[in-house]
C-alpha positions as CSV (number, residue, x, y, z in Angstrom):
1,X,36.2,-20.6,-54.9
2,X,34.3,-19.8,-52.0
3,X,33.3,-16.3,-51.3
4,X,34.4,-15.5,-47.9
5,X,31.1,-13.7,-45.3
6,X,30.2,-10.6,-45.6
7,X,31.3,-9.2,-41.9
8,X,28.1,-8.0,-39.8
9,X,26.9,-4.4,-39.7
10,X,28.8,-3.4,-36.7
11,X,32.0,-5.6,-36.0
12,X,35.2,-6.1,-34.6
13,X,38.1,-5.8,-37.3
14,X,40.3,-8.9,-35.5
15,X,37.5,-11.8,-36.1
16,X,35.3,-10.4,-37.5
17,X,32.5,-10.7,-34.7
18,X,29.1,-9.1,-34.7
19,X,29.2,-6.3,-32.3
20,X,26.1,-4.5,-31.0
21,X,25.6,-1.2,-31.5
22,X,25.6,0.5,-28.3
23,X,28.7,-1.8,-27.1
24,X,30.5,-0.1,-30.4
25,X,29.1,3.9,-28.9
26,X,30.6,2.6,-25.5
27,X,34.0,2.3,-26.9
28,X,33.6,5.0,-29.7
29,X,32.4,8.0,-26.9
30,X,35.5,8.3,-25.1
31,X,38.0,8.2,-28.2
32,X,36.0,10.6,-30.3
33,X,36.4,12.9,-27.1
34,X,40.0,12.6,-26.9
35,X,40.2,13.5,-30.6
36,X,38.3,16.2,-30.0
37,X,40.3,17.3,-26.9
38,X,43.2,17.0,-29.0
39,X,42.1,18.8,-32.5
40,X,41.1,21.7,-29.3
41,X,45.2,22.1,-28.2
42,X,46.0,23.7,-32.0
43,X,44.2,26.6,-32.2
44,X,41.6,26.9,-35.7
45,X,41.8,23.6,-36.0
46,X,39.0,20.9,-36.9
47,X,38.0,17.3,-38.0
48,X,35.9,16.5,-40.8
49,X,32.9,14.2,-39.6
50,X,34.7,11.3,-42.0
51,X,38.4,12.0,-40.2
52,X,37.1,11.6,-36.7
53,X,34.7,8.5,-37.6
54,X,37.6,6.7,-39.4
55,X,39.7,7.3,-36.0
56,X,37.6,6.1,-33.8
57,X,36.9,2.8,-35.7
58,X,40.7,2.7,-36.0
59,X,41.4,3.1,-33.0
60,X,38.6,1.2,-31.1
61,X,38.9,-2.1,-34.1
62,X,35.0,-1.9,-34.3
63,X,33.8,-0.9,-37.6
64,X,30.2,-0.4,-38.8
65,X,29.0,-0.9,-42.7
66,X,26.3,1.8,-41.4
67,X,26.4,5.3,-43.7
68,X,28.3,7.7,-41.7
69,X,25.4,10.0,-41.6
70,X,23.2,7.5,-39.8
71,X,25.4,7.4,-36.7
72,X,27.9,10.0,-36.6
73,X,25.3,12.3,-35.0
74,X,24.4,10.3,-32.1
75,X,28.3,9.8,-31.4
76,X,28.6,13.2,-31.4
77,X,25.1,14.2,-29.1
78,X,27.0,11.6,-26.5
79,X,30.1,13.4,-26.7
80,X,28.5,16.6,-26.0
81,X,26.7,15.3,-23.3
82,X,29.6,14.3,-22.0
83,X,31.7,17.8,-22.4
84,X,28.6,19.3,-21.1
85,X,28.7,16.9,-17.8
86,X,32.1,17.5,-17.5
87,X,32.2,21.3,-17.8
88,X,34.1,21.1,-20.5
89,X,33.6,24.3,-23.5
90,X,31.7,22.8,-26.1
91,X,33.8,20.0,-28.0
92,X,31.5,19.0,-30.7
93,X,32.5,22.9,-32.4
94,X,35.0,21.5,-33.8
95,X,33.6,18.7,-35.6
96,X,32.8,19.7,-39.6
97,X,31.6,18.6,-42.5
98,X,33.5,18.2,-45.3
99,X,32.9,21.5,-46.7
100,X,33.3,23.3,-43.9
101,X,30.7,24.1,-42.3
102,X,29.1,23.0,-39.0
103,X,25.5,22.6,-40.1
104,X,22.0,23.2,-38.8
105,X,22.0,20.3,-36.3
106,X,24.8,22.2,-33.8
107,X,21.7,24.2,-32.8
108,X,20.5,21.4,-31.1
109,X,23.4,20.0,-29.6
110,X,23.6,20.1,-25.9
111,X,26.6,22.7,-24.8
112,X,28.2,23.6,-22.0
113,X,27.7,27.8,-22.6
114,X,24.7,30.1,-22.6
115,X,23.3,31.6,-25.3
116,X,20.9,30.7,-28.8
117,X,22.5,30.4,-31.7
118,X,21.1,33.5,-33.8
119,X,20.9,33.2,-37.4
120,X,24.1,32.6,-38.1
121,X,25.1,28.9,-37.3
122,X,28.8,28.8,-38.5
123,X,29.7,32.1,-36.5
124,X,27.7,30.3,-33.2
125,X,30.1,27.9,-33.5
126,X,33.1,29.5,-34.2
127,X,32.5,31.0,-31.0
128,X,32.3,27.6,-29.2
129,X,35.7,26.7,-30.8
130,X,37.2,29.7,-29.3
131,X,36.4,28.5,-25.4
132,X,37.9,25.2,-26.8
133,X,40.8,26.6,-27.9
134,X,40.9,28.8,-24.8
135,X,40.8,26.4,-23.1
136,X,43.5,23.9,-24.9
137,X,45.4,25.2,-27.7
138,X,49.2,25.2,-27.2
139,X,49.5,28.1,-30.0
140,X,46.9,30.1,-28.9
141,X,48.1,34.1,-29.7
142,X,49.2,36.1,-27.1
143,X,45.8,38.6,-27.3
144,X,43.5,35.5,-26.7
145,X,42.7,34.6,-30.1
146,X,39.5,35.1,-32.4
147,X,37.0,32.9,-33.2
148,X,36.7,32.2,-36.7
149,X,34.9,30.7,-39.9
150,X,36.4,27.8,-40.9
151,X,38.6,28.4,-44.2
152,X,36.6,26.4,-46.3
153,X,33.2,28.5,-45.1
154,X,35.1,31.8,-45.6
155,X,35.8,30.5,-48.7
156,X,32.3,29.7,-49.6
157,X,31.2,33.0,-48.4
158,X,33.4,34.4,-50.5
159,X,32.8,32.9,-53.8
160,X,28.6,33.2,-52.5
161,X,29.5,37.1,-52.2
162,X,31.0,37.6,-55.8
163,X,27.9,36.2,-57.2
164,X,25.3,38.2,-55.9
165,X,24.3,40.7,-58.6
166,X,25.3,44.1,-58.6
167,X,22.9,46.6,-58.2
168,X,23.2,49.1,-60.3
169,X,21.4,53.1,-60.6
170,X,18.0,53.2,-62.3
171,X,16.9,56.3,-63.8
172,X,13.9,57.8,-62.0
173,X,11.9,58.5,-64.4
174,X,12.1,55.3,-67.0
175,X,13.7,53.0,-64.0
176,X,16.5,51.6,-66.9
177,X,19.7,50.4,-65.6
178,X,21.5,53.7,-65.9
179,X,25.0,53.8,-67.6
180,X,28.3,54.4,-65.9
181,X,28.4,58.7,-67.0
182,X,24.8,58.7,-64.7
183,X,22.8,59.7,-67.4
184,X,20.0,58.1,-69.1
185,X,20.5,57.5,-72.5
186,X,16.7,57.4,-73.3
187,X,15.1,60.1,-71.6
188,X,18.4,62.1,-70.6
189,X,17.3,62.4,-67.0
């Protein structure tokens, strides 16, 4: 029983065939865009890294063996390239990782808009959805909308929130954790 070939690292699903690289970006680009146009017209919507790399390849019948973390970025650096040439609001917002969250690369990104992102990432791009959504969403409310954390990030922030310790009242003269009546019970300060 012969073991049929391993297909190349980059191929086309119907034979099989090696493709190159950059021919597999040149279909990928302008599909990823159109998901991304489209996840724009709901309003607090996104697609998970995995979701919008598993529709391009779908939808293109080129597939790649590569990990998705060694060429998801560069599909989404065109894209935003291309949203930026195109005056469109910054597309690539509303691409996420599995967890939520938009990560430290969006900083780099090339957008459309003005502005540095601060020190807080996620809410930079939340803000970037909104003009997507703005821009596209079919059910945006009636007041313009808001931007948004993703759920799973406010979720996250959440659970990071009810773990931080509670600081509690130290007596000022011992500096023990003072009890709930105020007073210390070692030195009755």
């Amino acid at each position: 029983m012969s073991v049929p070939p391993r297909p190349p690292g980059t191929y086309r699903v119907a034979d099989g065939s090696k493709v190159s690289f950059a021919e597999a970006m040149s279909a990928w680009v302008p599909l990823a865009y159109d998901e991304l146009l489209a996840t724009a017209g709901k309003y607090h919507a996104v697609v998970t890294y995995l979701e919008l790399s598993e529709r391009v390849q779908e939808l293109s019948g080129i597939r790649t063996r590569l990990l998705l973390t060694n060429w998801i970025g560069k599909l989404l650096e065109e894209v935003a390239v291309r949203a930026k040439n195109d005056g469109q609001p910054p597309l690539t917002s509303l691409c996420v990782h599995q967890d939520g969250t938009i990560g430290p690369g969006y900083a780099r990104a090339p957008k459309s808009t003005d502005g540095e992102p601060g020190e807080d990432i996620e809410y930079y791009a939340a803000e970037h959805r909104l003009l997507c959504y703005r821009r596209y969403a079919t059910d945006l409310p009636a007041d313009g909308g808001a931007a948004a954390l993703t759920h799973a990030e406010i979720q996250r922030r959440q659970r990071k929130a009810s773990l931080t310790p509670v600081e509690r009242p130290r007596c000022a003269t011992c500096n023990t954790e003072l009890p709930r009546s105020g007073v210390c019970d070692y030195c009755a300060s």
